[in-house]
C-alpha positions in Angstrom: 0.0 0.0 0.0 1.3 3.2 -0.7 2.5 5.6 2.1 1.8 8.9 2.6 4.2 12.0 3.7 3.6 11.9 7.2 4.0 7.5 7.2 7.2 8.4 5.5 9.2 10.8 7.3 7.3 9.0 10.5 8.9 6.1 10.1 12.3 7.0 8.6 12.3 8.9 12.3 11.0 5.9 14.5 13.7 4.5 17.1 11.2 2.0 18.4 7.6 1.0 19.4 6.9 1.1 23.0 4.9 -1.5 24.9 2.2 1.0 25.6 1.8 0.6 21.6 3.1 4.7 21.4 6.6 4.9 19.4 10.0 6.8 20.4 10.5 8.9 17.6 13.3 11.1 17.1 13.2 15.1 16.8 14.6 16.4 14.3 14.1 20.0 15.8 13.1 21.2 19.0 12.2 24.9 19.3 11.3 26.0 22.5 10.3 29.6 24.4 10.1 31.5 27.7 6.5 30.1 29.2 6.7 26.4 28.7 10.5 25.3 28.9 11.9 26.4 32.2 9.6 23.8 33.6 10.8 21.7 31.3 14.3 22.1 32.4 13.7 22.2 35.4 12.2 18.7 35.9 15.1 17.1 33.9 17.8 18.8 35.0 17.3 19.8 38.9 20.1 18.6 41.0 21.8 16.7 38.4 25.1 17.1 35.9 22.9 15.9 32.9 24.0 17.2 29.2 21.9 17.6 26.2 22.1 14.6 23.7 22.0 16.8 20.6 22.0 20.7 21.9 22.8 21.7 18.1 18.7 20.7 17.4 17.6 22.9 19.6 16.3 26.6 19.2 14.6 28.9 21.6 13.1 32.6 21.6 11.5 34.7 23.6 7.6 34.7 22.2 5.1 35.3 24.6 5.7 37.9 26.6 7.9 40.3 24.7 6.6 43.7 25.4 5.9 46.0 22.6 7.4 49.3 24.1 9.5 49.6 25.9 12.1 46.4 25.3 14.5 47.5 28.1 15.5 45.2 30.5 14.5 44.5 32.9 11.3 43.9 32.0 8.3 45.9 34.0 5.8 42.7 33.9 8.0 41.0 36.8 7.0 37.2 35.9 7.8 38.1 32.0 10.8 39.2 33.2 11.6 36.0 35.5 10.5 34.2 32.3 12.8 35.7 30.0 15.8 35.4 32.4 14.8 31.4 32.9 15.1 31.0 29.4 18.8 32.8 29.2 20.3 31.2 31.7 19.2 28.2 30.5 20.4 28.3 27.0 23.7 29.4 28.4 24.2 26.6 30.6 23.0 24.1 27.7 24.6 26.0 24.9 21.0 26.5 23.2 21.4 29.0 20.7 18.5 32.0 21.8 17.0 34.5 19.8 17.1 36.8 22.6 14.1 40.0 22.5 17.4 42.3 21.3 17.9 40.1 18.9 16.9 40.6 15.0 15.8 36.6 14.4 13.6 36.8 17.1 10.3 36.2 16.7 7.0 33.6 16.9 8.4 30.6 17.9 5.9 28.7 15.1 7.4 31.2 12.1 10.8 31.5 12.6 11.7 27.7 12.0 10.4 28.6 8.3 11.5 32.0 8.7 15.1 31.0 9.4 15.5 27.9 6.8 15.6 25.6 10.3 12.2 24.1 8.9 13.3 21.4 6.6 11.3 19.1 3.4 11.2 15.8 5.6 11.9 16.5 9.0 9.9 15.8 12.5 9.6 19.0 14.8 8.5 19.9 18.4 7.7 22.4 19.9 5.7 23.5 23.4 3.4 25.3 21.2 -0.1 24.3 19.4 0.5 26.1 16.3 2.9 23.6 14.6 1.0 23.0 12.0 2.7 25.8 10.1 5.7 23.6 9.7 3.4 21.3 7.6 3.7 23.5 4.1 7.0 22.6 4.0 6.9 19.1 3.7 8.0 18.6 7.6 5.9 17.0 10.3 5.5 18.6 13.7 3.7 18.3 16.8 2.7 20.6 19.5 3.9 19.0 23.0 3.3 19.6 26.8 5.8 20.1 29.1 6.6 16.6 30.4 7.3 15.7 26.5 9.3 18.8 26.2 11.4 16.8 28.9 11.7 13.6 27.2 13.0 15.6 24.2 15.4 17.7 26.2 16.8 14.2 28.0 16.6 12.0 25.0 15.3 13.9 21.3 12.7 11.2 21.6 9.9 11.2 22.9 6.9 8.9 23.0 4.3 9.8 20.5 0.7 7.9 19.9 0.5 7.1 16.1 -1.9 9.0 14.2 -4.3 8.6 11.2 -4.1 9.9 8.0 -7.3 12.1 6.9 -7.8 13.6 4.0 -9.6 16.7 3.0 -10.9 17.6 -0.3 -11.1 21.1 -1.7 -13.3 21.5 -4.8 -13.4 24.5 -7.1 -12.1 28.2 -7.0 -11.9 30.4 -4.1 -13.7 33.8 -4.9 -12.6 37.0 -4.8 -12.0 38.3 -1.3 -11.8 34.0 -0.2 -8.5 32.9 1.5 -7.0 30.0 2.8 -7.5 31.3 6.4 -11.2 30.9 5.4 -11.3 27.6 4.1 -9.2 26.3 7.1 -12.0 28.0 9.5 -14.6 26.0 7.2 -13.2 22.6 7.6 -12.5 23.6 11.4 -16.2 24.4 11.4 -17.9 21.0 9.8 -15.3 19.1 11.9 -15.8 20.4 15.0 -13.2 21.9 17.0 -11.6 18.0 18.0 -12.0 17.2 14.7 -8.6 16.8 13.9 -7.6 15.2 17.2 -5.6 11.8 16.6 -5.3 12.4 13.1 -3.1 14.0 10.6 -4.9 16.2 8.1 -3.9 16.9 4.4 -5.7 19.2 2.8 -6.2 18.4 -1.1 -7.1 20.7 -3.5 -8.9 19.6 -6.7 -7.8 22.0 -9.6 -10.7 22.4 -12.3 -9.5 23.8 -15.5 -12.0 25.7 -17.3 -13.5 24.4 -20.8 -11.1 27.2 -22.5 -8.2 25.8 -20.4 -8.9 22.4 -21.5 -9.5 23.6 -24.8 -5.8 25.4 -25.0 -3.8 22.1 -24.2 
């Protein structure tokens, strides 16, 4: 049977299936920011000499809670600023390369993997964030994890995912004038429901109609 994408680069990236049935699969990329990680760190790394398996995979910025004026620092939101420092000290210890608020490259922590060429055709990402799915136009497969998988990442680049289903979506006809993809993503999110997409991967097909003068020209 013929595999998908997703069945491809998922299993090109699978270390092993698990008892539990969920497989250890490896990260190609891990981005990470200020509100998630530091607890993230902290329950790996508290009170022990541990080292990153593959710091060079991983990427952090300062998202959230970047104010929009002024930048100085310290911040005057106190827990943004206990945030932001969590993050840098951090990074410095685990020689995580940071995209620090001064810092041109920073940015969303879901646009600069395209942003910055870090996205790759073919890879598998994580991130502590649930919009991932914008690593998906390139070809890569990514997933938006919680803290305690943030952790397995950090310890191992591999943590323990449940498979998921492929679903696909067809698209028919021409968008009208005004009509964006934003809309027709809010229209499948709509007849789906809003856990429509939970367990499964979703590829979104569009169906190309040439007109009879288009057909008519080849």
């Amino acid at each position: 049977m013929a595999q998908t994408l997703f069945h491809k680069v998922w299993n090109a990236h699978s270390v092993r299936v698990l008892p539990s049935g969920q497989t250890q699969l490896f990260v190609g990329l891990h981005l990470v920011h200020e509100v998630t990680s530091p607890q993230a760190f902290d329950m790996r790394f508290a009170n022990t000499a541990y080292e990153l398996p593959y710091p060079d995979r991983t990427f952090a910025t300062v998202d959230h809670i970047v104010p929009t004026d002024p930048r100085r620092r310290p911040f005057i939101d106190l827990m943004a600023e206990e945030m932001t420092s969590a993050l840098e000290r951090n990074c410095r210890e685990f020689g995580i390369n940071l995209w620090s608020p001064d810092s041109p490259e920073q940015g969303i922590v879901h646009v600069i993997g395209p942003a910055l060429g870090l996205t790759q055709p073919g890879m598998t990402i994580a991130c502590g964030d649930s919009h991932t799915s914008t690593h998906g136009a390139v070809g890569a497969i990514a997933f938006g994890i919680g803290t305690s998988q943030a952790c397995d990442v950090l310890a191992s680049q591999c943590p323990a995912m449940e498979p998921l289903k492929v679903r696909r979506i067809n698209v028919n006809g021409r968008l009208r004038a005004g009509v964006y993809a934003k809309d027709v993503i809010l229209t499948i999110i709509r007849r789906l429901g809003v856990q429509g997409g939970v367990g499964y991967a979703l590829r979104v097909w569009r169906q190309r109609h040439r007109s009879h003068d288009d057909r008519r020209a080849r």
